[in-house]
Gaussian input, Z-matrix of N, CA and C with variables (Angstrom, degrees):
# hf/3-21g

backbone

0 1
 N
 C     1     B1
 C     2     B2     1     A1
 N     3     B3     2     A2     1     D1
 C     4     B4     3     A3     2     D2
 C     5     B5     4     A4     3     D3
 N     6     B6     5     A5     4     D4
 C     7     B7     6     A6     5     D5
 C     8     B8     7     A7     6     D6
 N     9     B9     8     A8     7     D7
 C    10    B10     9     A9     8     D8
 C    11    B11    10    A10     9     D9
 N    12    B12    11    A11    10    D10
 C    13    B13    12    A12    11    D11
 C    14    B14    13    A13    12    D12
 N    15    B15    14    A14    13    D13
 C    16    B16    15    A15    14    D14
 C    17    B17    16    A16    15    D15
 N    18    B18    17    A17    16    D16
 C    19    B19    18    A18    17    D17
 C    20    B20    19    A19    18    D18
 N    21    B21    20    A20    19    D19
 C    22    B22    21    A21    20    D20
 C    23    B23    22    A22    21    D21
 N    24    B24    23    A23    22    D22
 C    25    B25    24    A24    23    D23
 C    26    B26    25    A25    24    D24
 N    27    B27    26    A26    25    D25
 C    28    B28    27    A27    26    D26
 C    29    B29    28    A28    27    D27
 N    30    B30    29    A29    28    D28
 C    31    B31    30    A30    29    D29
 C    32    B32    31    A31    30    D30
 N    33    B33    32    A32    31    D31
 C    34    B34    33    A33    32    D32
 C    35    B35    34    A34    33    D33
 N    36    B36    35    A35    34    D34
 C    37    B37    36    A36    35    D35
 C    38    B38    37    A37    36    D36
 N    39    B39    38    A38    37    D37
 C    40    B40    39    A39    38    D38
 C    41    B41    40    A40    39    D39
 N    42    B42    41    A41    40    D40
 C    43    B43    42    A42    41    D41
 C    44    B44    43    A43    42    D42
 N    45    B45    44    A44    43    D43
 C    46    B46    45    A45    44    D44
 C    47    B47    46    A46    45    D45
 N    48    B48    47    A47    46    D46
 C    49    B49    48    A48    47    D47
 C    50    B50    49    A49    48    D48
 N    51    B51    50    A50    49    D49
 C    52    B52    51    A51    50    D50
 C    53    B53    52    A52    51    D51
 N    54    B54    53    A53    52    D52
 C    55    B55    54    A54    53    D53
 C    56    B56    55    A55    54    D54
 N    57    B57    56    A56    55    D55
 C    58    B58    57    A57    56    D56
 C    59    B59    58    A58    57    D57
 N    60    B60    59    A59    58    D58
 C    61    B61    60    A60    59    D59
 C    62    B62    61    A61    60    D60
 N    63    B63    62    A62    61    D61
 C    64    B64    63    A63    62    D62
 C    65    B65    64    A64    63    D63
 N    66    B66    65    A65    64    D64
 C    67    B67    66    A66    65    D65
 C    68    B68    67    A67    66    D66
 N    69    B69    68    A68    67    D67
 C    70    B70    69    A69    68    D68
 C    71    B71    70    A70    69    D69
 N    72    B72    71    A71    70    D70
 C    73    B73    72    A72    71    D71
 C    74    B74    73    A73    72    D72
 N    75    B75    74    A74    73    D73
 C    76    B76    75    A75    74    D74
 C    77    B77    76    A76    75    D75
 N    78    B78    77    A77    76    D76
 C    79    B79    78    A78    77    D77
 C    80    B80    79    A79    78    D78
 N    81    B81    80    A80    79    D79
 C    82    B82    81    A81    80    D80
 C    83    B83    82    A82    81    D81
 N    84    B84    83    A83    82    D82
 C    85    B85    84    A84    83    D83
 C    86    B86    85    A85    84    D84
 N    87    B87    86    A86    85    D85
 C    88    B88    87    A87    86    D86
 C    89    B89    88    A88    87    D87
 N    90    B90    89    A89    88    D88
 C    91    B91    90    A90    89    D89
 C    92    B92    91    A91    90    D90
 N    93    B93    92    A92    91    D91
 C    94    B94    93    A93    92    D92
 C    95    B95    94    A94    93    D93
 N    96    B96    95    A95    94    D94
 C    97    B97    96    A96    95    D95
 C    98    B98    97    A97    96    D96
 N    99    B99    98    A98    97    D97
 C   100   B100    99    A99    98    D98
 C   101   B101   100   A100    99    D99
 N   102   B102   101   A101   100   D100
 C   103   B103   102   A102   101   D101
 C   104   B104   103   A103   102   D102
 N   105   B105   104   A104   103   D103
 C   106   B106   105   A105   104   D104
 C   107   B107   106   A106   105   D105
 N   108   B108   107   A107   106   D106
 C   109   B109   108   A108   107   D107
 C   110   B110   109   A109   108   D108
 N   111   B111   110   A110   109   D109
 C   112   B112   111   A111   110   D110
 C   113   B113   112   A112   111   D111
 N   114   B114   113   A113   112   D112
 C   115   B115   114   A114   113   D113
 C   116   B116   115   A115   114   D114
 N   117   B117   116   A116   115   D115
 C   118   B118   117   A117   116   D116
 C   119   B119   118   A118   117   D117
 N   120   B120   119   A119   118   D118
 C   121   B121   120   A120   119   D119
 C   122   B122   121   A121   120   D120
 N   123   B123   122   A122   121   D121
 C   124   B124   123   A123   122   D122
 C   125   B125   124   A124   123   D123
 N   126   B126   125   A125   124   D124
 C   127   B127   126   A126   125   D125
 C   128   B128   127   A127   126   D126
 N   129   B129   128   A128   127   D127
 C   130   B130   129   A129   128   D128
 C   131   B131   130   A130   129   D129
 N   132   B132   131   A131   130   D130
 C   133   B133   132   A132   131   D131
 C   134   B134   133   A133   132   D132
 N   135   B135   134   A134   133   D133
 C   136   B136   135   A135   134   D134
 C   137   B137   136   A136   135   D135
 N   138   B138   137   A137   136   D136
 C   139   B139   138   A138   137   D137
 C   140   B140   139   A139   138   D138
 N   141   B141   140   A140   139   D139
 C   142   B142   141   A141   140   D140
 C   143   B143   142   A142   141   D141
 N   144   B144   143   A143   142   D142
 C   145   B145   144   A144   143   D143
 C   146   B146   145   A145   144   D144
 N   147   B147   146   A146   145   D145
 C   148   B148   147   A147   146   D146
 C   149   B149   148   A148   147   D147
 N   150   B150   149   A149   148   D148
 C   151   B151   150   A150   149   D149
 C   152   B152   151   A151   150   D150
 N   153   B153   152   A152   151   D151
 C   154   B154   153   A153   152   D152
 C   155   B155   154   A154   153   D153
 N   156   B156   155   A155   154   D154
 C   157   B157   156   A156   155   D155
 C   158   B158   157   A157   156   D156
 N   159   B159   158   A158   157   D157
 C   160   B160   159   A159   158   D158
 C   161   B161   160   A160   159   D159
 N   162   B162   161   A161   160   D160
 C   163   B163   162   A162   161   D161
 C   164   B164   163   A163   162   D162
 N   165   B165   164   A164   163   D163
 C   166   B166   165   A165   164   D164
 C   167   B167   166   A166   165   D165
 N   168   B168   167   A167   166   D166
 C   169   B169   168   A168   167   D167
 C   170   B170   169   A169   168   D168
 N   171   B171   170   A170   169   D169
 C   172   B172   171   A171   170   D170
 C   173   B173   172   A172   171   D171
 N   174   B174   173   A173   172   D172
 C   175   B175   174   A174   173   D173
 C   176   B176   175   A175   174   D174
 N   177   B177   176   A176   175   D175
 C   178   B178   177   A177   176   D176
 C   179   B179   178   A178   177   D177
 N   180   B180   179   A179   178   D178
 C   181   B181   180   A180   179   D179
 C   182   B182   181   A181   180   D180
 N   183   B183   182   A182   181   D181
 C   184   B184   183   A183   182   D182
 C   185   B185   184   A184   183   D183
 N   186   B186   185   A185   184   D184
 C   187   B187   186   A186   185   D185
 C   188   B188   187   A187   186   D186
 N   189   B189   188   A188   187   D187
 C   190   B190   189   A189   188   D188
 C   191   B191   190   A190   189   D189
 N   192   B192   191   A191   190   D190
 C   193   B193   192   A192   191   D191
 C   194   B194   193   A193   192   D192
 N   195   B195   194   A194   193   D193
 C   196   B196   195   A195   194   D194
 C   197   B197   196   A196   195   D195
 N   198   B198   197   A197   196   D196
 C   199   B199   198   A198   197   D197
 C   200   B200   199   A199   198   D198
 N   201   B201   200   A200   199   D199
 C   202   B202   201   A201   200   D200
 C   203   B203   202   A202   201   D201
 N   204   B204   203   A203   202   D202
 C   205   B205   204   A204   203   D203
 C   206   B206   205   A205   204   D204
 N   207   B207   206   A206   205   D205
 C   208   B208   207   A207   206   D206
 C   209   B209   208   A208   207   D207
 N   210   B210   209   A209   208   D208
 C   211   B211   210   A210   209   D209
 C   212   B212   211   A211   210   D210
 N   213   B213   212   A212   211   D211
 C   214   B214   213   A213   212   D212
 C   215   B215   214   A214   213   D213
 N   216   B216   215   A215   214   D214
 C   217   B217   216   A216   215   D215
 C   218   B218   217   A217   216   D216
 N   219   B219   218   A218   217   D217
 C   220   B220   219   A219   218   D218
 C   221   B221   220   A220   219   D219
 N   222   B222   221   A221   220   D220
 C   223   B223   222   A222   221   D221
 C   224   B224   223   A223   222   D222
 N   225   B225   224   A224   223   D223
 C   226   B226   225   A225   224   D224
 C   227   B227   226   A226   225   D225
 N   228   B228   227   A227   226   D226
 C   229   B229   228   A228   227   D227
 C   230   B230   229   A229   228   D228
 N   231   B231   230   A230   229   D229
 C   232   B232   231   A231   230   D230
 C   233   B233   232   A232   231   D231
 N   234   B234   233   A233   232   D232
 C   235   B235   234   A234   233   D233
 C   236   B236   235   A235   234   D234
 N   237   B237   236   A236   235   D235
 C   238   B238   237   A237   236   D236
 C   239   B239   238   A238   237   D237
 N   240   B240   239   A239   238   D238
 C   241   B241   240   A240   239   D239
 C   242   B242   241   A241   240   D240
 N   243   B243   242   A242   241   D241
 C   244   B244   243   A243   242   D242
 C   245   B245   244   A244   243   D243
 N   246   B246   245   A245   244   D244
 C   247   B247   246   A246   245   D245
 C   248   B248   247   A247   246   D246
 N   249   B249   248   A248   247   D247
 C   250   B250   249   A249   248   D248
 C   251   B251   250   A250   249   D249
 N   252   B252   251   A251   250   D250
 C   253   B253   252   A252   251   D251
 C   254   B254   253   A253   252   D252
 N   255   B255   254   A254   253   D253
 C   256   B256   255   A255   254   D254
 C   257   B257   256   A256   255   D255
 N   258   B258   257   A257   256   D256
 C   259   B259   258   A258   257   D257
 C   260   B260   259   A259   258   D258
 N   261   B261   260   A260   259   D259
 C   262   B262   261   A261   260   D260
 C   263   B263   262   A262   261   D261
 N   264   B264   263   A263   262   D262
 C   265   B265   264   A264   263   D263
 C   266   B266   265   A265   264   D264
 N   267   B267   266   A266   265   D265
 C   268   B268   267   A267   266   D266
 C   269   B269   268   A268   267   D267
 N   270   B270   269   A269   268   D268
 C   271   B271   270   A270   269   D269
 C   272   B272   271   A271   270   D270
 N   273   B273   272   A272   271   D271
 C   274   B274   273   A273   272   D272
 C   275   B275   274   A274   273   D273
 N   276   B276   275   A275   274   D274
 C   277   B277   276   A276   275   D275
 C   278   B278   277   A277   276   D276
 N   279   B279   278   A278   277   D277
 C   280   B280   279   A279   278   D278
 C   281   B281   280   A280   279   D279
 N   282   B282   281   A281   280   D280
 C   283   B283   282   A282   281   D281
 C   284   B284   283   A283   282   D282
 N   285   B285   284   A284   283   D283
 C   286   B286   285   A285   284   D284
 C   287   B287   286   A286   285   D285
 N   288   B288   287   A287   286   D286
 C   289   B289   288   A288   287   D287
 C   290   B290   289   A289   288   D288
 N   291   B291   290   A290   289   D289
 C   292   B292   291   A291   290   D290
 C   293   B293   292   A292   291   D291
 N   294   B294   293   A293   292   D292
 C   295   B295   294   A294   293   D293
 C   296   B296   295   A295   294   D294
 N   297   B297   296   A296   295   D295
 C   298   B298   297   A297   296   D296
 C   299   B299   298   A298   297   D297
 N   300   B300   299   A299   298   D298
 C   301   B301   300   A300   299   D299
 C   302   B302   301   A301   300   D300
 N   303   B303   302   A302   301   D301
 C   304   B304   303   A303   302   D302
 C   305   B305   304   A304   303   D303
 N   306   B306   305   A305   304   D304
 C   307   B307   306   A306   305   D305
 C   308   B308   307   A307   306   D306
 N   309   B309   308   A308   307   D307
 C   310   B310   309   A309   308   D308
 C   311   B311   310   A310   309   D309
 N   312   B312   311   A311   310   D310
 C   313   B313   312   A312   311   D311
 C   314   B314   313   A313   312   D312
 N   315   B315   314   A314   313   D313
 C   316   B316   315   A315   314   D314
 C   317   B317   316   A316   315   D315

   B1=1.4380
   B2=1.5258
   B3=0.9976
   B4=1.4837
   B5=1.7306
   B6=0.8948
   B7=1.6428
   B8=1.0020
   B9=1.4476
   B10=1.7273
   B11=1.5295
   B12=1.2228
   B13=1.8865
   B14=1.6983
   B15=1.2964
   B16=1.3152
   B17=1.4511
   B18=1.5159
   B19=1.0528
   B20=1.3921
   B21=1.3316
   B22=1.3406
   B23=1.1535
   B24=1.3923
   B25=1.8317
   B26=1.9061
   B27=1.3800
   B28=1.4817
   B29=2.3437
   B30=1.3467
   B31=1.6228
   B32=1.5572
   B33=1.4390
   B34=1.2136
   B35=1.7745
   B36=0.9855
   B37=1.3435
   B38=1.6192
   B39=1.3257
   B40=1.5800
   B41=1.0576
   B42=1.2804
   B43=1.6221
   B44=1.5623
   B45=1.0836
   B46=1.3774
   B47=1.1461
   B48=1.7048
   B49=1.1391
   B50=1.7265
   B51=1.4454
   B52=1.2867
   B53=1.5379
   B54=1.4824
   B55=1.9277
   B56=1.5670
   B57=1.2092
   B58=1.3563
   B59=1.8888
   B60=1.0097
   B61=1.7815
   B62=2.0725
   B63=1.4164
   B64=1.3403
   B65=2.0453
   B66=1.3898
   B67=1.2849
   B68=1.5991
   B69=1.6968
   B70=1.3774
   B71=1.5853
   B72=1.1527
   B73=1.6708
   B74=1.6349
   B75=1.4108
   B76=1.2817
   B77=1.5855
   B78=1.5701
   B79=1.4364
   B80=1.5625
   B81=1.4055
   B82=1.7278
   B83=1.3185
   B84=1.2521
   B85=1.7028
   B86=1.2602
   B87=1.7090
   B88=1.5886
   B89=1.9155
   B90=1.1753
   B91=1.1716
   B92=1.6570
   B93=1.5220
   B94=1.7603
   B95=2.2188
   B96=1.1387
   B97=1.4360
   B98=1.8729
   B99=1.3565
   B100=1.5697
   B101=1.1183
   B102=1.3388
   B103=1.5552
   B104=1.3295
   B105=1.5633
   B106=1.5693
   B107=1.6873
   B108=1.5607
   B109=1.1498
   B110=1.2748
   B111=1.2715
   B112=0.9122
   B113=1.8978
   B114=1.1912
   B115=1.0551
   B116=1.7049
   B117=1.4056
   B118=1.5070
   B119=1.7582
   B120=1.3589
   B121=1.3367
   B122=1.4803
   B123=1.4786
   B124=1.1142
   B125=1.9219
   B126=1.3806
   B127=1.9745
   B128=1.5473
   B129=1.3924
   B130=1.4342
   B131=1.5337
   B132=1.5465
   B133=1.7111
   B134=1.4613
   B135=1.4127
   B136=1.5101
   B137=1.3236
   B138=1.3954
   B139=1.4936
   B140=1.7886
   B141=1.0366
   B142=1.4983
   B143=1.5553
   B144=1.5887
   B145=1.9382
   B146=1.9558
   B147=2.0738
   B148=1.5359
   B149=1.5850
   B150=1.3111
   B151=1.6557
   B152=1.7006
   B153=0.8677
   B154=1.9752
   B155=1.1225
   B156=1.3727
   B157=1.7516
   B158=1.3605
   B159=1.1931
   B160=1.6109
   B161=1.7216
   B162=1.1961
   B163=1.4638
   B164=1.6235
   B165=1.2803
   B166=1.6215
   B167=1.4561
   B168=1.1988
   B169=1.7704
   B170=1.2384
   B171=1.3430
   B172=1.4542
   B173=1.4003
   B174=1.5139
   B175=1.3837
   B176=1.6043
   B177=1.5178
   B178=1.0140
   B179=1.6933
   B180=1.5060
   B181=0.9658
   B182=1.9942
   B183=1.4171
   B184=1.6856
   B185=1.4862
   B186=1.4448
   B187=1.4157
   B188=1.0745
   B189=0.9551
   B190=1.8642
   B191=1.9515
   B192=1.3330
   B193=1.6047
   B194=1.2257
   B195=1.4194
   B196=1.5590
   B197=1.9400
   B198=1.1494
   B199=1.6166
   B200=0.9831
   B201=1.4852
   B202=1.6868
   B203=2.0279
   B204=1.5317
   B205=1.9555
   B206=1.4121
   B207=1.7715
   B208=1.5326
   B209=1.6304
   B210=1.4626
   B211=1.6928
   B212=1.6494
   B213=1.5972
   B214=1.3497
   B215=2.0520
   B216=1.1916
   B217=1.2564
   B218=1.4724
   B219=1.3174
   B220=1.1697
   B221=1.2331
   B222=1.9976
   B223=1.6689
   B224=2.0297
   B225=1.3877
   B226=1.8563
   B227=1.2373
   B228=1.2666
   B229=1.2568
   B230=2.1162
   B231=1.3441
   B232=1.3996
   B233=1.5587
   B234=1.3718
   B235=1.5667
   B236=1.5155
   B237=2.2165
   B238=1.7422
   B239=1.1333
   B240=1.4225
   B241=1.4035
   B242=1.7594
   B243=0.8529
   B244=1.5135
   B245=1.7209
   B246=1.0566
   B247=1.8242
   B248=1.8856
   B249=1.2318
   B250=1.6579
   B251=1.2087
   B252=1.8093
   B253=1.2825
   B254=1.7533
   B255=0.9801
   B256=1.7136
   B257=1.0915
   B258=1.4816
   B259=1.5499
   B260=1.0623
   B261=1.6936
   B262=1.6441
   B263=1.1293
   B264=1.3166
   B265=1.6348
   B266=1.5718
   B267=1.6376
   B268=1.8083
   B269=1.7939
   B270=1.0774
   B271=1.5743
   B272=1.5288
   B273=1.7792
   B274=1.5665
   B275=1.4745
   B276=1.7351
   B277=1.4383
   B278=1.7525
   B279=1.0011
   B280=1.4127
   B281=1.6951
   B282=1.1738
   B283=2.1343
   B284=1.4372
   B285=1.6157
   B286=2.3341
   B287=1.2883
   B288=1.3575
   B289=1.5308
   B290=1.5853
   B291=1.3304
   B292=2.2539
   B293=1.5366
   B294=1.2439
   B295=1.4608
   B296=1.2343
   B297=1.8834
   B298=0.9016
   B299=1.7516
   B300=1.4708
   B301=1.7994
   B302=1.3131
   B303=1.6478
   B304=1.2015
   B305=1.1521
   B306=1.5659
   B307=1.0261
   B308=1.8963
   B309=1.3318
   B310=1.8033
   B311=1.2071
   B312=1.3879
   B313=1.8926
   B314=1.7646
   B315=1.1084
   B316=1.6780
   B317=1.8727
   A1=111.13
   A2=119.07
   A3=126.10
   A4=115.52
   A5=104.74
   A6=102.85
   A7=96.40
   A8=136.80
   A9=121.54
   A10=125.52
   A11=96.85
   A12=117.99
   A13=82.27
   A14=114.19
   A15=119.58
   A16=106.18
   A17=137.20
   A18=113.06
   A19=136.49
   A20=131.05
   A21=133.96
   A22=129.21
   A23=119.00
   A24=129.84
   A25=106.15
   A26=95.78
   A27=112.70
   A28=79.52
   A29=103.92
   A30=94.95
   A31=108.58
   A32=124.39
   A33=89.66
   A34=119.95
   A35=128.43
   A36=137.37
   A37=106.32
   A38=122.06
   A39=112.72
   A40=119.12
   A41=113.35
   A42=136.49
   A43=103.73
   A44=149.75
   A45=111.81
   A46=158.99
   A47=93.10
   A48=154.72
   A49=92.12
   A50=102.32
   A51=109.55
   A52=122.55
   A53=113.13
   A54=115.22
   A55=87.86
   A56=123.66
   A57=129.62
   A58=101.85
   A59=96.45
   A60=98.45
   A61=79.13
   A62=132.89
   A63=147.84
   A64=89.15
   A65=98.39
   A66=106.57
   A67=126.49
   A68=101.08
   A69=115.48
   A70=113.27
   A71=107.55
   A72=99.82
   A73=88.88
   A74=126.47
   A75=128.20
   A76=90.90
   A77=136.55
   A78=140.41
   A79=99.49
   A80=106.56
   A81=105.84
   A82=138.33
   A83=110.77
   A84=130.73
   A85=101.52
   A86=117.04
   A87=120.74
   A88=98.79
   A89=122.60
   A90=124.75
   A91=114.13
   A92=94.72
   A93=135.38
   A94=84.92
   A95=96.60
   A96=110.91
   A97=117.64
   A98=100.19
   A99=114.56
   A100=126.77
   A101=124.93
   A102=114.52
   A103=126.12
   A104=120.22
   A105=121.38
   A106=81.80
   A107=111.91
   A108=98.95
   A109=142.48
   A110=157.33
   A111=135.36
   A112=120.99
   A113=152.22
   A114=137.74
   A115=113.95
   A116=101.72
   A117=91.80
   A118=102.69
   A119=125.54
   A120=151.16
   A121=121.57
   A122=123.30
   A123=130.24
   A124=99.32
   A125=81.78
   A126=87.45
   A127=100.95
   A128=103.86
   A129=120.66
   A130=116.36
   A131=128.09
   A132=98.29
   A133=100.17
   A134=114.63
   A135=113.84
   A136=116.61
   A137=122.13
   A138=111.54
   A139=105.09
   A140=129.16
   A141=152.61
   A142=99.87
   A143=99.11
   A144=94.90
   A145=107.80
   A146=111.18
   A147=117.52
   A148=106.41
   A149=113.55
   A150=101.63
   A151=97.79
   A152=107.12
   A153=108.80
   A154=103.29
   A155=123.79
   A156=131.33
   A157=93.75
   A158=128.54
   A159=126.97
   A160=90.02
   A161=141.77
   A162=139.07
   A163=89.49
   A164=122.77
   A165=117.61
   A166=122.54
   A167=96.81
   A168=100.98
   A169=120.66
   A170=130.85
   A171=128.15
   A172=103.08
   A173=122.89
   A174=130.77
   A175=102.61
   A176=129.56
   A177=127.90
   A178=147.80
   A179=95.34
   A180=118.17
   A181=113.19
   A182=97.39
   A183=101.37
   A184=109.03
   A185=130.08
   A186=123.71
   A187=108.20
   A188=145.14
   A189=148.49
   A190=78.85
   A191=112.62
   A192=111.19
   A193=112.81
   A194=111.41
   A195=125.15
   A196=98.32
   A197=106.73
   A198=99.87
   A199=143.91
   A200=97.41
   A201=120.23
   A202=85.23
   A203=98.03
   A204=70.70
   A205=133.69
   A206=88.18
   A207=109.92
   A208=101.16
   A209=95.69
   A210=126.65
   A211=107.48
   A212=90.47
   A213=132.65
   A214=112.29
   A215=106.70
   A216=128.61
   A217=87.21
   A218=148.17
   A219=120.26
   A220=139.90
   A221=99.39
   A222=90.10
   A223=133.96
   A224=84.76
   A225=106.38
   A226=115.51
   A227=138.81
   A228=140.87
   A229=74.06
   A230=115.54
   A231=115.30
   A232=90.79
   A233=120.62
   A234=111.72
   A235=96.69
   A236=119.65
   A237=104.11
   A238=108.99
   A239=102.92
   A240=104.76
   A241=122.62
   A242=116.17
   A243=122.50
   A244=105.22
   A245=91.20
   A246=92.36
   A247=101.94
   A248=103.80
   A249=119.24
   A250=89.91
   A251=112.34
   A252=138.05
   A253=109.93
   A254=119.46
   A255=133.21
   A256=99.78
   A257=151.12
   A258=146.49
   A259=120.48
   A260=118.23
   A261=113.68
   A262=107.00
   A263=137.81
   A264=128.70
   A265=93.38
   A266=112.40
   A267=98.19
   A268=78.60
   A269=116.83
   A270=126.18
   A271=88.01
   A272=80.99
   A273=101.66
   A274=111.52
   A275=116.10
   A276=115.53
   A277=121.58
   A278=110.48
   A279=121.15
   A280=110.01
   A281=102.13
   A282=100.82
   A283=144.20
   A284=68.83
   A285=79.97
   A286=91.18
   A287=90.92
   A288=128.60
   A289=122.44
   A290=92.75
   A291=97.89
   A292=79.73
   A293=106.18
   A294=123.36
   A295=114.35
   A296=120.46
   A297=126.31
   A298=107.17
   A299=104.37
   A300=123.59
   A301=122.17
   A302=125.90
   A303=122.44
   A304=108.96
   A305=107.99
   A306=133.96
   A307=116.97
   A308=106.21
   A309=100.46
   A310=110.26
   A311=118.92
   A312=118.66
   A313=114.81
   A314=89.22
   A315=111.82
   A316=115.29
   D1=-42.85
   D2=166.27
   D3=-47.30
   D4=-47.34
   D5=-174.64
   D6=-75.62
   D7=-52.32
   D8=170.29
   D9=-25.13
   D10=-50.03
   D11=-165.80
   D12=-62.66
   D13=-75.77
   D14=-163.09
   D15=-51.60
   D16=-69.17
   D17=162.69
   D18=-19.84
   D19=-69.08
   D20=155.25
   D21=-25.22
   D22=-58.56
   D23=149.11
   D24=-21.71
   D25=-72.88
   D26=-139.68
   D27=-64.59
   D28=-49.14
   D29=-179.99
   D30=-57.15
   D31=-61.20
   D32=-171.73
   D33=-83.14
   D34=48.20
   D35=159.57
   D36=-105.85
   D37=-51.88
   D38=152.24
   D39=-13.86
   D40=-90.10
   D41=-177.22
   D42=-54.48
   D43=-43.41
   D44=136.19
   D45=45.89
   D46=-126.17
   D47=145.54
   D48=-16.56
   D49=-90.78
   D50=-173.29
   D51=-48.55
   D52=-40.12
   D53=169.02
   D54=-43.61
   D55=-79.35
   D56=-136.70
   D57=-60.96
   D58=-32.62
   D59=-163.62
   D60=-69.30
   D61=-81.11
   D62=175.42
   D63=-5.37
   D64=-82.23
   D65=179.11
   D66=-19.67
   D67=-52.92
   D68=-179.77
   D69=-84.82
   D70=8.98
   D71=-168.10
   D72=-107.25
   D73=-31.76
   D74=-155.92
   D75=-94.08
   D76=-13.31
   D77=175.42
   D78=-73.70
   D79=-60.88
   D80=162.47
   D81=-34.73
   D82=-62.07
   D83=157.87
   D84=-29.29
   D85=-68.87
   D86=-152.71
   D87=-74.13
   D88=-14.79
   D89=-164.43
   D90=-80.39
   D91=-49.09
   D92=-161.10
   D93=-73.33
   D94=-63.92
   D95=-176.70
   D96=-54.78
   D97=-48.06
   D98=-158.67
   D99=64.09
   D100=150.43
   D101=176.26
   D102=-57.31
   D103=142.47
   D104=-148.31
   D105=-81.28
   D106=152.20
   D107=165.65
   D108=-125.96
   D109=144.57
   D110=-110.25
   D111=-90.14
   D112=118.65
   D113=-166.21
   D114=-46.10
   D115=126.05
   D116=174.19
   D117=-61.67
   D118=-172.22
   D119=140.27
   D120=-68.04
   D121=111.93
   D122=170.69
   D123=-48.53
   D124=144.71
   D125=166.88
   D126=-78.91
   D127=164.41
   D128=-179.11
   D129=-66.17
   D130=109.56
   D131=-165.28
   D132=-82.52
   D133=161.74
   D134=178.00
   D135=-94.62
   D136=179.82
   D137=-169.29
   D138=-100.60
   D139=79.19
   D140=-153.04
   D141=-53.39
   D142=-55.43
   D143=-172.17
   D144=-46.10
   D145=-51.34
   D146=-175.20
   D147=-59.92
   D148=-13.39
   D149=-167.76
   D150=-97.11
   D151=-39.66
   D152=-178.57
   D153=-55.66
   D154=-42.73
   D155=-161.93
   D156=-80.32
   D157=-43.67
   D158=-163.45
   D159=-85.76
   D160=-29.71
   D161=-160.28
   D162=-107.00
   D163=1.52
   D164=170.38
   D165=-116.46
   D166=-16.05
   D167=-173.59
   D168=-48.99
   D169=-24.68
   D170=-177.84
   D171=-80.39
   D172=-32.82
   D173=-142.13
   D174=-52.16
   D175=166.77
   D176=149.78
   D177=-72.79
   D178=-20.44
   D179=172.93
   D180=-136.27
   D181=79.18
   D182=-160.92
   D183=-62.78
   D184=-39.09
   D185=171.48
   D186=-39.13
   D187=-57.89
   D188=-110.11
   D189=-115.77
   D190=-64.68
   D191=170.47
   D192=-25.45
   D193=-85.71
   D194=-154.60
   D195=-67.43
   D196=-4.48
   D197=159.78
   D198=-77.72
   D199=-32.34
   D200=-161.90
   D201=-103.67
   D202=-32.54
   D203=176.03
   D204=-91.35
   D205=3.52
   D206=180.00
   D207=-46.96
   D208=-57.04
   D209=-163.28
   D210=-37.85
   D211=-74.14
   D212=155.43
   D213=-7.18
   D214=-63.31
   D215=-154.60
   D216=-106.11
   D217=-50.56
   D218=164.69
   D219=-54.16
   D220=-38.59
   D221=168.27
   D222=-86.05
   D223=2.61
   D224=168.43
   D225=-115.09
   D226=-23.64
   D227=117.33
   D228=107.41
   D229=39.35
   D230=-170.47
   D231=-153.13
   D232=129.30
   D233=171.39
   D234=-132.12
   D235=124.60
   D236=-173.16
   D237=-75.93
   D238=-174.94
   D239=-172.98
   D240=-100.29
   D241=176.85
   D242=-170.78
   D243=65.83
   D244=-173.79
   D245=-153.91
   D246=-112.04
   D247=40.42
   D248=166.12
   D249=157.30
   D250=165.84
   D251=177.26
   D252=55.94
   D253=-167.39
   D254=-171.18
   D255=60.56
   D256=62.71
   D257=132.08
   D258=-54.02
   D259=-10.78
   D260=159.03
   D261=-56.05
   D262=-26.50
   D263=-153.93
   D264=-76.15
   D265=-38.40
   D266=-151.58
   D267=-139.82
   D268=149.13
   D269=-138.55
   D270=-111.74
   D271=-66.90
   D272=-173.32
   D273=-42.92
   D274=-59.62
   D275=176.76
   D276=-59.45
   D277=-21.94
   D278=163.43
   D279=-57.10
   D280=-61.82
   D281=177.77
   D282=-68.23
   D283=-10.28
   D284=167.51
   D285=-67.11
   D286=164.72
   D287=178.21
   D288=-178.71
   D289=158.27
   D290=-157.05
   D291=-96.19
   D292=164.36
   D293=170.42
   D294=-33.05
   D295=-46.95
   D296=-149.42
   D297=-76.41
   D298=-10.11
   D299=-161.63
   D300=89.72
   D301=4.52
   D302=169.17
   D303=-92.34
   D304=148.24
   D305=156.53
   D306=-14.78
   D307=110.22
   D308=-174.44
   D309=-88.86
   D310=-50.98
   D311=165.87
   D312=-58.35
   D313=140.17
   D314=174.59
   D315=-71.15

């Protein structure tokens, strides 16, 4: 009867043993790893071709416009409003600039 007890002892001290080690390996993991985090949200893209045309229509030369704000509006993915000026609205499209230092968006 004794060796039973002890047997029994000695298993569930194993088992244990083993929760706790499992336990500590998955504290490691979560540590080593960090919590995954969460994907931001893409911004909304805008519809670039209606905004160039509507931000070009006055222009004098509308090809050459709706090209350069194509550009413009894809890589700020923001085109302002009215059909010149308001670069407060979109920062990014406000700070391009051609080699020359002018202004590259329309």
């Amino acid at each position: 009867m004794a060796i039973f007890k002890t047997l029994l002892a000695s298993i569930l001290i194993s088992q244990v043993i083993v929760i706790l080690v499992e336990s500590d390996t998955m504290v490691i993991k979560n540590m080593v790893e960090g919590p995954s985090p969460n994907p931001s949200p893409s911004p909304p893209t805008i519809n670039c071709d209606g905004e160039c045309s509507r931000r070009c229509e006055l222009s004098s030369r509308p090809n050459l416009c709706k090209r350069a704000c194509g550009t413009c509006c894809e890589r700020c993915n923001c085109v302002p409003s009215g059909t010149n000026g308001h670069y407060e609205e979109c920062p990014c499209y406000a700070n391009m600039t051609t080699h020359g230092g002018r202004h590259k968006c329309p």
